[in-house]
Legacy VTK file of the C-alpha trace (Angstrom):
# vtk DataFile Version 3.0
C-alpha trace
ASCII
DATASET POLYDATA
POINTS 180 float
108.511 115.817 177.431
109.612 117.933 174.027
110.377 121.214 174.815
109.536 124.636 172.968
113.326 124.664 170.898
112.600 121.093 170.224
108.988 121.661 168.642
110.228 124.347 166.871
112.734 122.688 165.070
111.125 119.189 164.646
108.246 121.636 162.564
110.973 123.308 160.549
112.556 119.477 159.448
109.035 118.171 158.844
108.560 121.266 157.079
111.499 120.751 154.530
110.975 117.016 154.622
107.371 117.552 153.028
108.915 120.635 150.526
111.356 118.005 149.226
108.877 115.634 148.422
106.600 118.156 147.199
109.140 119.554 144.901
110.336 115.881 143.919
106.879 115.120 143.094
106.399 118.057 140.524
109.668 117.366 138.698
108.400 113.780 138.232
105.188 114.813 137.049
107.346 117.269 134.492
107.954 120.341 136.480
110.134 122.510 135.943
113.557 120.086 135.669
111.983 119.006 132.376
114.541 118.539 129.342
112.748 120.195 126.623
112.395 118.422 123.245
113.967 120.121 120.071
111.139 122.122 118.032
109.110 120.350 115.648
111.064 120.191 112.245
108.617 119.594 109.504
108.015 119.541 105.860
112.158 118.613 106.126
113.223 116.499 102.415
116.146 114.337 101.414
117.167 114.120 98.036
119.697 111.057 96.775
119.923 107.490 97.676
121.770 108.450 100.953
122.392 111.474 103.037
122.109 113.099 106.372
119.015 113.783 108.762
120.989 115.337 111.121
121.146 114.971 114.770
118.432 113.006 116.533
118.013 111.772 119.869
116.082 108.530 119.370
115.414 106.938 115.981
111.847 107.450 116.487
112.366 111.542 116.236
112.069 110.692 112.471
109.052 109.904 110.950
108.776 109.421 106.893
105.587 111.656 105.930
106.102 111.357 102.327
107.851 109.145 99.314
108.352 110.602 95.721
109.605 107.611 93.775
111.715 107.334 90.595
112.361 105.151 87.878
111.402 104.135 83.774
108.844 101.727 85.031
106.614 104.156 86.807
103.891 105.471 84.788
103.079 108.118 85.092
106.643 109.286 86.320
107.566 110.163 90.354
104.206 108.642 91.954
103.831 110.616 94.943
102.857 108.465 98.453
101.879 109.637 101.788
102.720 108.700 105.242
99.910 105.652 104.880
101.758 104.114 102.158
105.063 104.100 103.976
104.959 100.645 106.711
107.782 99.871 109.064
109.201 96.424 108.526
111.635 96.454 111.448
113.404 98.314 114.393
116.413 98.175 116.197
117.940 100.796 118.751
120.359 101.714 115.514
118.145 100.793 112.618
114.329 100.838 111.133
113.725 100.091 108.012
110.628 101.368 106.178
108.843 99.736 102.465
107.346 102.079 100.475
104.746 100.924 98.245
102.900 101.805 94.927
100.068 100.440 93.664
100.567 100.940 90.096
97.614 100.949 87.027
99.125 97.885 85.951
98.293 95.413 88.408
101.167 95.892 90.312
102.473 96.709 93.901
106.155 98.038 93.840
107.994 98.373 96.522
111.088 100.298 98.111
113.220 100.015 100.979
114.592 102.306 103.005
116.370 102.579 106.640
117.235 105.562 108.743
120.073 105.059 111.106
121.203 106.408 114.217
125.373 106.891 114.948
126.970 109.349 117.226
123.832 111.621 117.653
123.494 111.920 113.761
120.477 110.316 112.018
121.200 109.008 108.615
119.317 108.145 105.542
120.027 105.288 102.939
117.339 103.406 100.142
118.672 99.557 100.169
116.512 97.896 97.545
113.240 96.935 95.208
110.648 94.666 94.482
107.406 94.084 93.256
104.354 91.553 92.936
101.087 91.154 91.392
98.207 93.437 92.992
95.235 94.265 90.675
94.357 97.731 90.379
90.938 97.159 90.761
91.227 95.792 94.409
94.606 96.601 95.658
96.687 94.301 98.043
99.085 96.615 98.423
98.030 99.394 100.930
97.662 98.398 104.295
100.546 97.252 106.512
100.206 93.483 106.498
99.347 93.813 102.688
102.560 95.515 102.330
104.708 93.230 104.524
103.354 90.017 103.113
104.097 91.436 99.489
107.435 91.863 100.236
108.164 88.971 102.073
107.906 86.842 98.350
109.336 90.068 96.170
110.234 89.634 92.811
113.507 91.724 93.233
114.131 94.851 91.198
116.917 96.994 90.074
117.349 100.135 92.293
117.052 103.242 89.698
118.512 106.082 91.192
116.927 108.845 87.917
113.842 108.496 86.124
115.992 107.138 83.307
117.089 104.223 84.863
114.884 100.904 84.414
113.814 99.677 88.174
112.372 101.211 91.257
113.941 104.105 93.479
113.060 107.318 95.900
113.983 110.335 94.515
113.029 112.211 97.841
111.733 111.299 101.122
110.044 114.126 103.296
109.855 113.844 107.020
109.394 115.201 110.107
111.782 115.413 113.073
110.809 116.000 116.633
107.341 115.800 115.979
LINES 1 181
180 0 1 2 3 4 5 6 7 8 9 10 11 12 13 14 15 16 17 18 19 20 21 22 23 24 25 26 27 28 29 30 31 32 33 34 35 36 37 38 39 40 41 42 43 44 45 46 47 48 49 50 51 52 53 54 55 56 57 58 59 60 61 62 63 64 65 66 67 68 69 70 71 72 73 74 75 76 77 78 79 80 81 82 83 84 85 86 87 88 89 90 91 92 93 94 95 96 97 98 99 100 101 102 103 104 105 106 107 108 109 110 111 112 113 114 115 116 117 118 119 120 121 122 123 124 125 126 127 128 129 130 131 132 133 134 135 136 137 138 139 140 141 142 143 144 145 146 147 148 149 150 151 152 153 154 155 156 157 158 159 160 161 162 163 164 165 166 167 168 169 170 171 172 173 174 175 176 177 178 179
């Protein structure tokens, strides 16, 4: 037979035994032990053919809203592309590299890629190369992701023009977000 001290105390265990898995349970479900994320960062733009995004977390706190390229053989000069003409072609825990494509007047799709990096905390920024192929203007091949990927997986390569004056391909600036 329990007595009255041992009721009493077996209610105040139970008791903390069903706070601790109460209060367990809402810091799982993102209570109030939550690590907050960083504040969106948008509208943020890189100039250059390499540079600094800054600190990051995970790779996949930057996303690429917006290409500006350069080069002579745009026409008109410094195309503009959105987010939808920017494709991932690969990922690593330290690496993703992005193409960035054009379809141009002339009947072709041109192409630039570009990684982001991640070391020591920092996320950086770096264009690697250009390419192009055949994609009539009419009734492009060269907007959707597998379009994209399969056009640069047989490239004619290009130079990598880093000004409007050189003759190739190249970003002049990337905008992305961060955080977001």
């Amino acid at each position: 037979m329990v007595g009255r001290t041992e009721l009493i105390v077996l209610s105040f265990v139970l008791m903390f035994i069903c706070c601790t898995i109460s209060a367990g349970a809402y810091v799982m479900m993102g209570g109030e032990k939550k690590t907050t994320q960083p504040a969106c960062e948008s509208g943020k733009i890189i100039t250059g053919q390499t540079g600094s995004l800054g600190a990051c977390s995970s790779l996949i706190d930057i996303k690429p809203t917006e290409i500006k390229f350069q080069g002579a053989f745009f026409s008109p000069l410094n195309p503009l592309r959105s987010a939808d003409w920017i494709h991932e072609l690969s990922s690593s825990p330290s690496k993703r590299e992005f193409i960035a494509s054009h379809q141009s007047p002339d009947n072709w799709c041109k192409m630039v890629r570009f990684e982001i990096t991640k070391d020591n905390g920092d996320c950086n920024y770096k264009v690697i190369d250009a390419g192009y192929t055949t994609s009539p203007a009419d009734a492009s091949t060269c907007t959707t992701k597998p379009q994209v990927l399969s056009h640069w997986g047989s490239k004619n390569p290009q130079a990598l023009a880093t000004s409007n004056e050189e003759n190739g391909y190249g970003i002049e600036t990337l905008k992305y977000s961060k955080y977001c």
